[in-house]
PyMOL Python script that loads the backbone (N, CA, C, O; Angstrom):
from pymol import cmd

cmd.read_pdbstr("""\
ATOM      1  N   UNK A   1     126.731  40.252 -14.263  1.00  0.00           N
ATOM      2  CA  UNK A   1     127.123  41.635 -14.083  1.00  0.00           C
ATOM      3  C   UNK A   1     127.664  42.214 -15.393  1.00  0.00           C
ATOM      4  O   UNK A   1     127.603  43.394 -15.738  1.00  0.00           O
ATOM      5  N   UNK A   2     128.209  41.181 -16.071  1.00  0.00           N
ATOM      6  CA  UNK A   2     129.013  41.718 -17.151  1.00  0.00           C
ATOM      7  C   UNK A   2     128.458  42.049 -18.649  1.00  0.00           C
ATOM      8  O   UNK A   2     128.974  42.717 -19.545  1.00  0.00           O
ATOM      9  N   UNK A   3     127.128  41.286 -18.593  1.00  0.00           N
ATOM     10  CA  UNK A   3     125.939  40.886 -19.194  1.00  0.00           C
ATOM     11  C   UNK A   3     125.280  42.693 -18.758  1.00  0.00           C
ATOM     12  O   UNK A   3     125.105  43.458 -19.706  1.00  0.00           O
ATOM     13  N   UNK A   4     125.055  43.063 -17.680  1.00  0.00           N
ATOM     14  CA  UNK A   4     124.196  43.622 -17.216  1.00  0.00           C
ATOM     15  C   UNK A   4     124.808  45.250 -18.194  1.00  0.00           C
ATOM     16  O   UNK A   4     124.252  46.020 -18.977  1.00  0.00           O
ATOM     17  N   UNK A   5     125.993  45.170 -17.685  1.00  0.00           N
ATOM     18  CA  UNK A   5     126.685  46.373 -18.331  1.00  0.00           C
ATOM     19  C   UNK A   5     127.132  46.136 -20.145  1.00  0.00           C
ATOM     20  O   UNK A   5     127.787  47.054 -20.637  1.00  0.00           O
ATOM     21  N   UNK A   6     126.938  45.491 -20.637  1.00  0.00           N
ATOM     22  CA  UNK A   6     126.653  45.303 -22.145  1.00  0.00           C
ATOM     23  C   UNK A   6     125.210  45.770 -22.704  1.00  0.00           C
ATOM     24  O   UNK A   6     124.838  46.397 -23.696  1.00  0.00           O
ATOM     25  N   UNK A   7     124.667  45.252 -21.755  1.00  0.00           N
ATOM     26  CA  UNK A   7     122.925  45.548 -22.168  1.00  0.00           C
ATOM     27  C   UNK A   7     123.103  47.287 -21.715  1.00  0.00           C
ATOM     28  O   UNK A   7     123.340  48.022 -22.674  1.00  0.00           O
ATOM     29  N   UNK A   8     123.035  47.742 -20.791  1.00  0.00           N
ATOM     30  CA  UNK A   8     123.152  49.062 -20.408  1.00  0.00           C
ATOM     31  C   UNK A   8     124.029  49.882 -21.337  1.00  0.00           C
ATOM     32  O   UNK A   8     123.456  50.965 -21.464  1.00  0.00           O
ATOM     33  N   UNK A   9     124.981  49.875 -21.939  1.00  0.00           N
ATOM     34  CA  UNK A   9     125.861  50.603 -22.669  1.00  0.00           C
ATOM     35  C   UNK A   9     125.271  50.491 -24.586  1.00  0.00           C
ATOM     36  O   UNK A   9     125.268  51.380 -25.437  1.00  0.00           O
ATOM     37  N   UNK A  10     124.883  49.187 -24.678  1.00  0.00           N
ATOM     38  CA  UNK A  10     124.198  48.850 -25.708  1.00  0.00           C
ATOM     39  C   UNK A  10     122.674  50.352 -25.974  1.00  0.00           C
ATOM     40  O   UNK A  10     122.586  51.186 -26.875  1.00  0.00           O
ATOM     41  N   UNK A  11     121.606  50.071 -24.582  1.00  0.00           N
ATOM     42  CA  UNK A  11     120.915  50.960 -24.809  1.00  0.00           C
ATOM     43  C   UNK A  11     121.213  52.826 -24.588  1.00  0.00           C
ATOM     44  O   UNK A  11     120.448  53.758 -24.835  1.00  0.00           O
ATOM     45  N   UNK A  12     122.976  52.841 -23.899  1.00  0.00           N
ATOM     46  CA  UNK A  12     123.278  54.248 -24.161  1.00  0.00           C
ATOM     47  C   UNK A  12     123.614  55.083 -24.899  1.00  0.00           C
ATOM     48  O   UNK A  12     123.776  56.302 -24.846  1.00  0.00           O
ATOM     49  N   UNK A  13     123.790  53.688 -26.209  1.00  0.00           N
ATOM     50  CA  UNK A  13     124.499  53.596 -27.570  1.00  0.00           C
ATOM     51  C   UNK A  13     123.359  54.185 -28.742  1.00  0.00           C
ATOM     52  O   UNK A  13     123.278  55.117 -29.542  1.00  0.00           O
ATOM     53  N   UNK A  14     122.755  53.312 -28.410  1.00  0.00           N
ATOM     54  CA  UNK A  14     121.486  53.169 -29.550  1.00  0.00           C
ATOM     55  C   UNK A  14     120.443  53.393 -29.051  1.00  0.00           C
ATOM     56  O   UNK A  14     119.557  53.166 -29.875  1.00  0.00           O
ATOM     57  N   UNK A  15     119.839  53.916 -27.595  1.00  0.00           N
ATOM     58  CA  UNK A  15     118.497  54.157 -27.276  1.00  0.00           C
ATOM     59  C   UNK A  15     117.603  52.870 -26.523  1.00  0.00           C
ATOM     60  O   UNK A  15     117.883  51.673 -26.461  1.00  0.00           O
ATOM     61  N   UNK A  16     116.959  53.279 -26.230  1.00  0.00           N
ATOM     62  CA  UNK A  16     116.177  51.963 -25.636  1.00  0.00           C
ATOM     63  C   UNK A  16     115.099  51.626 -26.593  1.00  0.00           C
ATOM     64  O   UNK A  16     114.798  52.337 -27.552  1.00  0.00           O
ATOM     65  N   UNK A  17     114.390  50.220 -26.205  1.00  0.00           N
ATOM     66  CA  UNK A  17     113.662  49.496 -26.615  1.00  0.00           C
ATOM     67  C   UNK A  17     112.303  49.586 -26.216  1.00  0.00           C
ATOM     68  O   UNK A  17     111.611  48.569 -26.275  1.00  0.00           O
ATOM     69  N   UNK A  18     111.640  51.068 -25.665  1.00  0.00           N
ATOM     70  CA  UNK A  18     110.565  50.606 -24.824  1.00  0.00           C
ATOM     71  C   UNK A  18     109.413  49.820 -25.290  1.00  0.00           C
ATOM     72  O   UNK A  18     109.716  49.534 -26.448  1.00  0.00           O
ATOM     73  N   UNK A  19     108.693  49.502 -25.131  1.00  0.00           N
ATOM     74  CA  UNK A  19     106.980  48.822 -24.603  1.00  0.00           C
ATOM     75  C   UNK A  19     106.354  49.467 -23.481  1.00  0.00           C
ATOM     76  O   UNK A  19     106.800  49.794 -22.382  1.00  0.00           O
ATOM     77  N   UNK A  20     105.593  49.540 -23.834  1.00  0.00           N
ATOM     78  CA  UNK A  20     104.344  50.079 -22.585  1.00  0.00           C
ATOM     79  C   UNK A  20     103.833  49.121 -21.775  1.00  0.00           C
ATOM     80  O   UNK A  20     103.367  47.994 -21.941  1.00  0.00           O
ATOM     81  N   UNK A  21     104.019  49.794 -20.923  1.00  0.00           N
ATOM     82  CA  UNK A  21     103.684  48.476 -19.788  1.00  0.00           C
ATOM     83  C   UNK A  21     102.599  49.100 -18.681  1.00  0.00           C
ATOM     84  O   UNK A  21     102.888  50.156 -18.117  1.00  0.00           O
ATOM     85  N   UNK A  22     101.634  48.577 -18.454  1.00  0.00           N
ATOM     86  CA  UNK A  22     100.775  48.398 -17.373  1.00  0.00           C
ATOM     87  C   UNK A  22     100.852  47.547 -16.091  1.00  0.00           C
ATOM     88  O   UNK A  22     101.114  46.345 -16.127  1.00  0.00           O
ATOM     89  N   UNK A  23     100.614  48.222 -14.972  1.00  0.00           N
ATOM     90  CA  UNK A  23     100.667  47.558 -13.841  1.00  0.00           C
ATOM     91  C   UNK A  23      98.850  48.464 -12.884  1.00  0.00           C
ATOM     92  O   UNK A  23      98.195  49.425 -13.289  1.00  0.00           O
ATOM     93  N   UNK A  24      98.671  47.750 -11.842  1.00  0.00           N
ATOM     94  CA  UNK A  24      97.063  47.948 -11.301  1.00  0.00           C
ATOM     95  C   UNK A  24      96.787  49.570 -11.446  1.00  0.00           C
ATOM     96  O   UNK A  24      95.856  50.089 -12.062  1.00  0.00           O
ATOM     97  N   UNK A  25      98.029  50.351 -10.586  1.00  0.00           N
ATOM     98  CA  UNK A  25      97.392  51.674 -10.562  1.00  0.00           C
ATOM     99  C   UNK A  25      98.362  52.459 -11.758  1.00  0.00           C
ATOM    100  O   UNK A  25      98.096  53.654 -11.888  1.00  0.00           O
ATOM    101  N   UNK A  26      99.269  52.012 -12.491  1.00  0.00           N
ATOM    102  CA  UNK A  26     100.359  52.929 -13.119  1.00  0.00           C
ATOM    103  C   UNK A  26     100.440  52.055 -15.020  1.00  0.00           C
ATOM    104  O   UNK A  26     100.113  50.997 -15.560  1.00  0.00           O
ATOM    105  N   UNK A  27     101.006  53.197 -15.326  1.00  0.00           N
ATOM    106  CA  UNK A  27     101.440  52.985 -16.876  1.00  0.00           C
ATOM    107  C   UNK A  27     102.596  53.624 -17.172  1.00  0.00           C
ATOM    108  O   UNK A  27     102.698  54.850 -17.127  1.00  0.00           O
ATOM    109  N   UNK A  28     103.591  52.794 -17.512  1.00  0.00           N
ATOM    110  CA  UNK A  28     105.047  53.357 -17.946  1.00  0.00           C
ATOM    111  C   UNK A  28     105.536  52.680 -19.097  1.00  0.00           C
ATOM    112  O   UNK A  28     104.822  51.947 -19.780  1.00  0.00           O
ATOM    113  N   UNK A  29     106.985  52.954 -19.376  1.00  0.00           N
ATOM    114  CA  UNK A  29     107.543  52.474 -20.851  1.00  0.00           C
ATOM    115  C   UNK A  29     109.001  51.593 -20.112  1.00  0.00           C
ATOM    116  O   UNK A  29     109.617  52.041 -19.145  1.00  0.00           O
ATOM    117  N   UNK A  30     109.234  50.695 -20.599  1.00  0.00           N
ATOM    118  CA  UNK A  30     109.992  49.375 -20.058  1.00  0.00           C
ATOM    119  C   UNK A  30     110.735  49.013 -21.325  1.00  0.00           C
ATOM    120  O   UNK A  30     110.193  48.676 -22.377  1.00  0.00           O
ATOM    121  N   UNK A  31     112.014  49.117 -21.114  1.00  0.00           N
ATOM    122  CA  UNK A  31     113.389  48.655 -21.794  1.00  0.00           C
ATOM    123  C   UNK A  31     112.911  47.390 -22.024  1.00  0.00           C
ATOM    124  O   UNK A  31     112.513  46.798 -21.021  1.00  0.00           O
ATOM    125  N   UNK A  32     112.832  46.733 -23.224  1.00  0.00           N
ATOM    126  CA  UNK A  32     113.113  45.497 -23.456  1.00  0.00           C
ATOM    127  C   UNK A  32     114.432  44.836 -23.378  1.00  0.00           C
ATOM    128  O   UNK A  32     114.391  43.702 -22.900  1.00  0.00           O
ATOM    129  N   UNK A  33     115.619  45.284 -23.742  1.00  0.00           N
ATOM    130  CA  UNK A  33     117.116  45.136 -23.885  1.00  0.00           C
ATOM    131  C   UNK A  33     117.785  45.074 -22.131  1.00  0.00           C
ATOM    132  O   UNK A  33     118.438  44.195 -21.568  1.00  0.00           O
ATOM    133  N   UNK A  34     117.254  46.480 -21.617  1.00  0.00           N
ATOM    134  CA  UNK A  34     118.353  46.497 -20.642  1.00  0.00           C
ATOM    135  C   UNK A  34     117.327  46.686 -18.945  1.00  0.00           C
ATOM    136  O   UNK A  34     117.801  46.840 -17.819  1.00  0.00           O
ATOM    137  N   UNK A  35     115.914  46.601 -19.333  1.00  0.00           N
ATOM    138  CA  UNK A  35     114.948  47.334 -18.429  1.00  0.00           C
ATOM    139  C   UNK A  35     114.795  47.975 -17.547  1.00  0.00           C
ATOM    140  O   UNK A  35     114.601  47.523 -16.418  1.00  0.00           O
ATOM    141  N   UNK A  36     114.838  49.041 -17.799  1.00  0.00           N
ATOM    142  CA  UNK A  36     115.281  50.433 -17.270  1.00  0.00           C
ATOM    143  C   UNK A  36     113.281  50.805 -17.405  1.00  0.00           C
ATOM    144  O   UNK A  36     112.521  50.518 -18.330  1.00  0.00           O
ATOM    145  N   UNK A  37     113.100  51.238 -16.601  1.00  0.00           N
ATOM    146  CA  UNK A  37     111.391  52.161 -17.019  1.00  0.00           C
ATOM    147  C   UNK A  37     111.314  53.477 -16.205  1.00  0.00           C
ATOM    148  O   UNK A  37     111.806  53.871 -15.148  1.00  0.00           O
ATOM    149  N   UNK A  38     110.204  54.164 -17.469  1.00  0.00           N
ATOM    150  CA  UNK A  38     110.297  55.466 -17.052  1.00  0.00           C
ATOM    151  C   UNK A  38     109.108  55.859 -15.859  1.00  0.00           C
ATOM    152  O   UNK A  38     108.010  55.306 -15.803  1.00  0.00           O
ATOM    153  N   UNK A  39     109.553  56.872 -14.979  1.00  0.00           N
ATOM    154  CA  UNK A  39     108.723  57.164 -14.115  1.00  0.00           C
ATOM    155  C   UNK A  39     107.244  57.051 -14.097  1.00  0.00           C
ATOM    156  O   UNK A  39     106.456  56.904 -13.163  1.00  0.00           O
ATOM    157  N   UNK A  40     107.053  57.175 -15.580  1.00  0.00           N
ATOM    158  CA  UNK A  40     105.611  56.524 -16.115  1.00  0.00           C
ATOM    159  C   UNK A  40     104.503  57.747 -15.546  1.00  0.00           C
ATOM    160  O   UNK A  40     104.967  58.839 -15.216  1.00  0.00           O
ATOM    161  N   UNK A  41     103.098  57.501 -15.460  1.00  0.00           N
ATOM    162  CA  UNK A  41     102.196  57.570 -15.091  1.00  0.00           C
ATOM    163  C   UNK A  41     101.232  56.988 -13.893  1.00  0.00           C
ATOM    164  O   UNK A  41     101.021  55.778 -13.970  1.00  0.00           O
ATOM    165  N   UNK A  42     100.687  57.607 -12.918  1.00  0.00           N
ATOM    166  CA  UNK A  42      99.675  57.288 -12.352  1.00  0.00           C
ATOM    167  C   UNK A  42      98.100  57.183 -12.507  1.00  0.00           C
ATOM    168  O   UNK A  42      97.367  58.172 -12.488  1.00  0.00           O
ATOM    169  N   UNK A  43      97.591  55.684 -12.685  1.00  0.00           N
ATOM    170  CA  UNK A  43      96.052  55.941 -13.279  1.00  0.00           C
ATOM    171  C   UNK A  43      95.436  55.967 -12.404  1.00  0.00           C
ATOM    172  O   UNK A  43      95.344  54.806 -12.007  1.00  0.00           O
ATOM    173  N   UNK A  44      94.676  56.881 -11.528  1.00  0.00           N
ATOM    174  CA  UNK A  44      93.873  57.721 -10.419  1.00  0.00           C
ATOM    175  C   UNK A  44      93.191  58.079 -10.497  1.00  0.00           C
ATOM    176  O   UNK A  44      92.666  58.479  -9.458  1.00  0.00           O
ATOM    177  N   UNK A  45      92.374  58.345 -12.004  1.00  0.00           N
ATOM    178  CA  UNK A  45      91.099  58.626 -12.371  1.00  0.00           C
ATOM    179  C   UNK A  45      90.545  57.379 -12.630  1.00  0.00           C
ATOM    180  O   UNK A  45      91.066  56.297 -12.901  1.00  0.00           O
ATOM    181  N   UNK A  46      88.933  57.874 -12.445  1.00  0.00           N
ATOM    182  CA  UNK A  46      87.949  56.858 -13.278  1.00  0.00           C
ATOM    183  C   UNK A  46      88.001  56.891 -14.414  1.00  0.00           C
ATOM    184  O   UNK A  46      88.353  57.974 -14.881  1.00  0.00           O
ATOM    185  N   UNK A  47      87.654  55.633 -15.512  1.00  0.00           N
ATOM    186  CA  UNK A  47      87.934  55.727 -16.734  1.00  0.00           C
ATOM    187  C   UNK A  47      86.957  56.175 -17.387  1.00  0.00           C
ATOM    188  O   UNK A  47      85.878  55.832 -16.905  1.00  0.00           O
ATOM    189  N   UNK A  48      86.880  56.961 -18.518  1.00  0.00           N
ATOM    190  CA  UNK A  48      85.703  57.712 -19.092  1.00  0.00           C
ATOM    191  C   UNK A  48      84.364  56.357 -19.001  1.00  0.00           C
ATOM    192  O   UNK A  48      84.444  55.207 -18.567  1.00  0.00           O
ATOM    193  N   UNK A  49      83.186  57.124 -19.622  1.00  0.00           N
ATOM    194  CA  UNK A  49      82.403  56.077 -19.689  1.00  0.00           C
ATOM    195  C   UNK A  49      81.904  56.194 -21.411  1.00  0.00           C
ATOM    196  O   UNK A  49      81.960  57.305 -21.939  1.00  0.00           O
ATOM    197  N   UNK A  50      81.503  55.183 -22.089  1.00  0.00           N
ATOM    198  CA  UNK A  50      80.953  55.280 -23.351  1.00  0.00           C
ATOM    199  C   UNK A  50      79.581  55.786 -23.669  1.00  0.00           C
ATOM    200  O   UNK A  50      78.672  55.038 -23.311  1.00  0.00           O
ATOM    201  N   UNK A  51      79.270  56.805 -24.217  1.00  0.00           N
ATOM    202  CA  UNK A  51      78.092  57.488 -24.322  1.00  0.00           C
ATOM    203  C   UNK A  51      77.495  57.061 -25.681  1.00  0.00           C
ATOM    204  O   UNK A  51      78.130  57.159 -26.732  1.00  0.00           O
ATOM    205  N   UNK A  52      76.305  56.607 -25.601  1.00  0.00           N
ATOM    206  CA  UNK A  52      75.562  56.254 -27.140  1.00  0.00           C
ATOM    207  C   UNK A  52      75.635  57.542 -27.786  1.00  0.00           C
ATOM    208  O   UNK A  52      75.510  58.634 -27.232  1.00  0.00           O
ATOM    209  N   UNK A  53      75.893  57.266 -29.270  1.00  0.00           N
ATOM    210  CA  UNK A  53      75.260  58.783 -30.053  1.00  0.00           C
ATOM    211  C   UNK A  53      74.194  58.933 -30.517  1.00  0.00           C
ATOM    212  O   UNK A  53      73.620  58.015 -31.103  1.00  0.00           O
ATOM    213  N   UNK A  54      73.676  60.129 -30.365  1.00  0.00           N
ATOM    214  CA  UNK A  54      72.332  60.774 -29.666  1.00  0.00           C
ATOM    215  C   UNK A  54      72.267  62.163 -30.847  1.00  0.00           C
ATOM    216  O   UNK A  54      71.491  63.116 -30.783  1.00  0.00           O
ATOM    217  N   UNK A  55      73.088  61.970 -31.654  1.00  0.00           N
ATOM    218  CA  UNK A  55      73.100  63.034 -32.728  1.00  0.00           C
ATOM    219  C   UNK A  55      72.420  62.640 -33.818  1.00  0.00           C
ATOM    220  O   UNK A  55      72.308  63.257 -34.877  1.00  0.00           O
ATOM    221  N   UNK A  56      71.874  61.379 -33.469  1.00  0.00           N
ATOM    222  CA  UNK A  56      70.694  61.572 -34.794  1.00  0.00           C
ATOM    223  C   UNK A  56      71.602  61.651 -36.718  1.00  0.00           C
ATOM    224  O   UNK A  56      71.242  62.314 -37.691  1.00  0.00           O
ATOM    225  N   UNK A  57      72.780  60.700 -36.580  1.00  0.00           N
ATOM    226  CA  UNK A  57      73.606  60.667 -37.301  1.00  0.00           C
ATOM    227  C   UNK A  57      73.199  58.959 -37.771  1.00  0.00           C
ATOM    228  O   UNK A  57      73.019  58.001 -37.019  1.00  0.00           O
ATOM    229  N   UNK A  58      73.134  59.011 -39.386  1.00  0.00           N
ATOM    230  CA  UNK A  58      72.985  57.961 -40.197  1.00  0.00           C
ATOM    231  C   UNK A  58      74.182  57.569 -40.487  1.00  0.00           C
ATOM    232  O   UNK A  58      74.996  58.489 -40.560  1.00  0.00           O
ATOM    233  N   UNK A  59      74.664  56.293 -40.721  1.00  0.00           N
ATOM    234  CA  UNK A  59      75.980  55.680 -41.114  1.00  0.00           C
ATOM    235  C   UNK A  59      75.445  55.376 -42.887  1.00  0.00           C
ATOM    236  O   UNK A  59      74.454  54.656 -43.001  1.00  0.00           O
ATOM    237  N   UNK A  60      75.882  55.739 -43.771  1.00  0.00           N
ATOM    238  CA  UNK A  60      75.855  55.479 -45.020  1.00  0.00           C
ATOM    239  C   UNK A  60      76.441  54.349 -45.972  1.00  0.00           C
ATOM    240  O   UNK A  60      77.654  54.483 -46.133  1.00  0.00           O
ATOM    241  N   UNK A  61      76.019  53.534 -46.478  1.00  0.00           N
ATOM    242  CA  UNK A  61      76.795  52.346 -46.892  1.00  0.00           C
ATOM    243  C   UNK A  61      77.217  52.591 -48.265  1.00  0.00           C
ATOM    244  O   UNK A  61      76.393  52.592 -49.180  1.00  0.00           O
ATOM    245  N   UNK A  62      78.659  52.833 -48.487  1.00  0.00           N
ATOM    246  CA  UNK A  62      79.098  52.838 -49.937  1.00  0.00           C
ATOM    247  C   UNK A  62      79.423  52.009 -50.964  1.00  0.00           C
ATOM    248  O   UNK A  62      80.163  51.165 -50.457  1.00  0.00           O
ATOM    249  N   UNK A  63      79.284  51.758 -52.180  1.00  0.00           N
ATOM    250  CA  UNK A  63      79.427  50.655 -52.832  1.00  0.00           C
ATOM    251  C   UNK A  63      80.211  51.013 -53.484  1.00  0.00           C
ATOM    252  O   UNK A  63      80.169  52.067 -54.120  1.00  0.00           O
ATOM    253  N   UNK A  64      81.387  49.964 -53.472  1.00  0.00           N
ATOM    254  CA  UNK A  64      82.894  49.691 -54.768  1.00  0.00           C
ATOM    255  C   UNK A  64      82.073  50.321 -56.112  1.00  0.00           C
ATOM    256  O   UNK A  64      80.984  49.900 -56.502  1.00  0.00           O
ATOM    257  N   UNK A  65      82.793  51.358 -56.691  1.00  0.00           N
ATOM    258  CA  UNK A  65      82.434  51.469 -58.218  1.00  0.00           C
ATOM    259  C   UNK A  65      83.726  50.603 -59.318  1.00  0.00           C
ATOM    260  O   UNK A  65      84.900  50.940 -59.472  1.00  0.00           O
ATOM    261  N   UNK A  66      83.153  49.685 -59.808  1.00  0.00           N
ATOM    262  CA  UNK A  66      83.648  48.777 -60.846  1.00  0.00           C
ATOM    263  C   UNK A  66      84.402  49.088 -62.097  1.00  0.00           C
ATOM    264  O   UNK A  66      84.214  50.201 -62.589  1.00  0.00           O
ATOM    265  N   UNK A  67      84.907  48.585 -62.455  1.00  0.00           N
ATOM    266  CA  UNK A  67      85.617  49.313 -63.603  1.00  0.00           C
ATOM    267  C   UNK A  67      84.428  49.523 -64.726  1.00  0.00           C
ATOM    268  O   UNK A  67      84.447  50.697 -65.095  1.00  0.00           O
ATOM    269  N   UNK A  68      83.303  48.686 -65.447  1.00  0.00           N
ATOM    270  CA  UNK A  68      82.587  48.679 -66.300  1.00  0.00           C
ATOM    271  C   UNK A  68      81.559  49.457 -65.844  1.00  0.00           C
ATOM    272  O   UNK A  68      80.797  49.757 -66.764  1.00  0.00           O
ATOM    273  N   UNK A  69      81.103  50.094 -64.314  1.00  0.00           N
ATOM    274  CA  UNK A  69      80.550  51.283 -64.238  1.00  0.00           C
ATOM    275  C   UNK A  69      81.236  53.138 -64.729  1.00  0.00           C
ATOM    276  O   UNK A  69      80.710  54.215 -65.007  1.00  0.00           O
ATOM    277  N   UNK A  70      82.582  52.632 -64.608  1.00  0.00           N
ATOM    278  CA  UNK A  70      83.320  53.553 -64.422  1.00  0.00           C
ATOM    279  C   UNK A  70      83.628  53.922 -66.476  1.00  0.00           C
ATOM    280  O   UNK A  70      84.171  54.871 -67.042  1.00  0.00           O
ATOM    281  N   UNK A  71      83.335  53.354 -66.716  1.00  0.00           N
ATOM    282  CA  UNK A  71      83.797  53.332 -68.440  1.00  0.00           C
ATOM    283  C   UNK A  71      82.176  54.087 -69.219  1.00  0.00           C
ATOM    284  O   UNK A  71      82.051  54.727 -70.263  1.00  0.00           O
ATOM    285  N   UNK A  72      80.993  53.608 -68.045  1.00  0.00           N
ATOM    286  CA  UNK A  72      80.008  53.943 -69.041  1.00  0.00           C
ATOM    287  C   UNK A  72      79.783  55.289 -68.655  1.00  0.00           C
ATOM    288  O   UNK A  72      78.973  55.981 -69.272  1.00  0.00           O
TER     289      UNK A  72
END
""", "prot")
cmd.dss("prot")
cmd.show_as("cartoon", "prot")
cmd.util.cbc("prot")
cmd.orient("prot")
């Protein structure tokens, strides 16, 4: 208990510690120090899907310029 209220006054002091935390349907932020979490999020949507690109876009490969290119 006494533990419990050190950790709690500690993060009223200085802020909390969160991490993001995931659980099946939700995503919230979780005290590492005193773990306290915030009301968070509900994930209830479907997750996007990945679409190929279709824009007809070339990736270009660049080459390091050297110092003895760079002098001539």
């Amino acid at each position: 208990m006494v533990t419990t209220w050190l950790r709690e006054t500690y993060c009223g002091l200085h802020g909390h510690d969160s991490l993001l935390q995931f659980e099946q349907d939700r995503m919230f932020l979780k005290c590492v120090s005193c773990g306290h979490e915030s009301p968070g999020w509900e994930l209830d949507e479907a997750p996007p899907t990945a679409r190929p690109n279709t824009e007809g876009r070339q990736l270009t490969q660049l080459r390091p310029v050297t110092d003895s290119q760079r002098a001539a």
